[in-house]
C-alpha positions as semicolon CSV with decimal commas, in nm:
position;residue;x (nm);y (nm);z (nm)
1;X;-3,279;-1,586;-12,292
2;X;-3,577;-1,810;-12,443
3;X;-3,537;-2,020;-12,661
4;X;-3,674;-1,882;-12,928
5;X;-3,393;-1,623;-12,941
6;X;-3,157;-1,885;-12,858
7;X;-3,236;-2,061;-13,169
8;X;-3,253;-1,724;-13,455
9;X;-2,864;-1,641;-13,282
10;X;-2,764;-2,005;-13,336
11;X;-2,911;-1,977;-13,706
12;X;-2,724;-1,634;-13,723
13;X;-2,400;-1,795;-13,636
14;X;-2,447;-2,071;-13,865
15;X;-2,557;-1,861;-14,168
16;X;-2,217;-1,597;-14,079
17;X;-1,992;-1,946;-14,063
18;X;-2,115;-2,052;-14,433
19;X;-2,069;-1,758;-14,570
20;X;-1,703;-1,732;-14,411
21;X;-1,637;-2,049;-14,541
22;X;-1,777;-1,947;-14,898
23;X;-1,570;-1,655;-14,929
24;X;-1,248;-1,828;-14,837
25;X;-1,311;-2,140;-15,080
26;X;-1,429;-1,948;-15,365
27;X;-1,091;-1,696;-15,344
28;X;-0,913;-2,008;-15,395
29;X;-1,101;-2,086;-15,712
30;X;-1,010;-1,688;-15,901
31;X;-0,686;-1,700;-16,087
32;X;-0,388;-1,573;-15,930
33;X;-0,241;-1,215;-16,089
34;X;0,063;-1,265;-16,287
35;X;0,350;-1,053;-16,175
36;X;0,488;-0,945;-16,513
37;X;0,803;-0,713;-16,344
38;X;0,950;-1,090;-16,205
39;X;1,255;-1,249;-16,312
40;X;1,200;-1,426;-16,662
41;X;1,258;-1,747;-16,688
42;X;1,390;-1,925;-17,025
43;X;1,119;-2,097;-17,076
44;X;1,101;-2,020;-17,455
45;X;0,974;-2,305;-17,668
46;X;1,136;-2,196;-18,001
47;X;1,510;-2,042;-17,837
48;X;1,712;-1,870;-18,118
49;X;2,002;-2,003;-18,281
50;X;2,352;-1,911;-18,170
51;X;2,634;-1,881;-18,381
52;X;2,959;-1,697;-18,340
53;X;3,035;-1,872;-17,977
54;X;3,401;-2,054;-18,113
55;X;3,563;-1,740;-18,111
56;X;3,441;-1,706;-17,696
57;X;3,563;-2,002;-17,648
58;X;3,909;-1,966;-17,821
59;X;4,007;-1,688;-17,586
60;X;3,919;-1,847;-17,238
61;X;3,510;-1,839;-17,184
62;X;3,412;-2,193;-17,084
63;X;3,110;-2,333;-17,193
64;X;2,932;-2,285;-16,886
65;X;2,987;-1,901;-16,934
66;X;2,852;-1,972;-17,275
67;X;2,534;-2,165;-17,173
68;X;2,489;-1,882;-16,893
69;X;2,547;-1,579;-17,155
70;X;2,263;-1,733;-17,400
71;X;2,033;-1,797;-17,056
72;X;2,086;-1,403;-16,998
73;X;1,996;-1,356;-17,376
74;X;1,682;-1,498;-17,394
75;X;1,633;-1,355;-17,045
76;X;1,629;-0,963;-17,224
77;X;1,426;-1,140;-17,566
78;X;1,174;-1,269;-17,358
79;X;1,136;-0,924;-17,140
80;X;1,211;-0,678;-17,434
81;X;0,924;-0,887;-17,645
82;X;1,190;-1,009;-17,883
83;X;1,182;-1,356;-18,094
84;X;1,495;-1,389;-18,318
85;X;1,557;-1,716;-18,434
86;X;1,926;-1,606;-18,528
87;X;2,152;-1,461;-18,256
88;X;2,550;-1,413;-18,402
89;X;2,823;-1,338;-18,208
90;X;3,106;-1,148;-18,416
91;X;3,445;-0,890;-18,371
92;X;3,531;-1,027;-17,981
93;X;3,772;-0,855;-17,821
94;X;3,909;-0,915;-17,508
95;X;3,913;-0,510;-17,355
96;X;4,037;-0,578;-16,979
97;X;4,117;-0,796;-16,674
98;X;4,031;-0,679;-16,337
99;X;4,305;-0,844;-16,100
100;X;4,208;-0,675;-15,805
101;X;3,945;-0,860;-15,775
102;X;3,924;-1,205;-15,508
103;X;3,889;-1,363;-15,845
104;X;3,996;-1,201;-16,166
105;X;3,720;-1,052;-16,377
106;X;3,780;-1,081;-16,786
107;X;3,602;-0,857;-16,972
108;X;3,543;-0,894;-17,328
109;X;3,326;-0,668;-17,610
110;X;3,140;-0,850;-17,883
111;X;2,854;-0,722;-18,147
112;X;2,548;-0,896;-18,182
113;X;2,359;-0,909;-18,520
114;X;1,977;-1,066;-18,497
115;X;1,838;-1,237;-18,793
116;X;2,096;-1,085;-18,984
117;X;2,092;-0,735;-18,893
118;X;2,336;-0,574;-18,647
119;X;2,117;-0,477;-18,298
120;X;2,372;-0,501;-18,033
121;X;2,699;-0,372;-17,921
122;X;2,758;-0,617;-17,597
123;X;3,049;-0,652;-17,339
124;X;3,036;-0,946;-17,137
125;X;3,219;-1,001;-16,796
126;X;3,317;-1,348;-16,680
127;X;3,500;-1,504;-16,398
128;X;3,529;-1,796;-16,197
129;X;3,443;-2,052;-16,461
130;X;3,091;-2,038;-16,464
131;X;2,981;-1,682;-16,428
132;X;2,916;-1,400;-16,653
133;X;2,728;-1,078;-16,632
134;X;2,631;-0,932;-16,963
135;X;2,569;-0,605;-17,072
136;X;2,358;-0,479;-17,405
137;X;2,404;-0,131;-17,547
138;X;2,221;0,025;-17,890
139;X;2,482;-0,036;-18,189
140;X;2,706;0,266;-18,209
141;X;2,618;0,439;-17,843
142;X;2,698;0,387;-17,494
143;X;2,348;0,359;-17,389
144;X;2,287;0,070;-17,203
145;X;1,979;-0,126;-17,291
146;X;2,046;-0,475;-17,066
147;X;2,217;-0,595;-16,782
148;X;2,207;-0,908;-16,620
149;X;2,349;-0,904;-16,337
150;X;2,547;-1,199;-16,253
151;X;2,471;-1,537;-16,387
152;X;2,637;-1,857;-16,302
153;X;2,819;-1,722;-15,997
154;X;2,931;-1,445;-15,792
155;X;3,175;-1,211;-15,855
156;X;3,345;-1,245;-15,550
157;X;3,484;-0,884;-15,546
């Protein structure tokens, strides 16, 4: 090779490395997609009001189960595009207690009124002191609108 030839490939090379490098700095620079289907986190800076929690707590839910049930509510406000500021807890129940379970599961049914007007028909499972898993169902039906999974804690069925 001359040199000539020696000196356009070197050029080549160092035109192909600065454009390399270009690409790879200026991706850093674009803003990253937001994954709306992930996990929502309770981030809301005006979280509703609850009311209604006493009569959880008078028939066994601790108020870690509480703190965790109002976490899973503003989970579904925040993902169904809802902002009540009032969230009321009324007519509890206690429905079952699974005692087949490592660790006995309470269930308990509840209905939810927002801002005054009745929205929810809930049941709530809790268990080992800390976790709940919460379910949401359109006033009067069985169709299921929410659930949470487990919050707090495992089963440990």
């Amino acid at each position: 090779m001359n040199r000539r030839t020696l000196i356009i490939a070197g050029l080549l090379a160092f035109v192909v490395l600065v454009l390399v490098v270009n690409s790879i700095f200026s991706n850093h620079s674009k803003p990253i997609p937001v994954n709306n289907s992930a996990p929502v986190t309770t981030s809301n800076s005006n979280p509703p009001s609850f009311t209604g929690e006493d009569s959880l707590i008078n028939i066994g839910v601790t108020n870690e189960q509480v703190t965790n049930m109002e976490q899973a509510f503003e989970q579904y406000f925040a993902s169904a595009g809802k902002s009540p500021s009032q969230v009321n807890i009324s007519s509890v129940q206690k429905l079952s207690v699974n005692q087949n379970a490592t660790t006995p599961i309470w269930t308990i049914g509840f209905d939810v009124d927002l801002d005054g007007i009745k929205t929810y028909s809930a049941k709530m499972d809790y268990f080992n002191f800390t976790g709940i898993r919460l379910y949401l169902y359109s006033p009067g039906t069985t169709n299921l609108l929410y659930d949470s999974q487990d919050v707090g804690a495992s089963t440990g069925t």
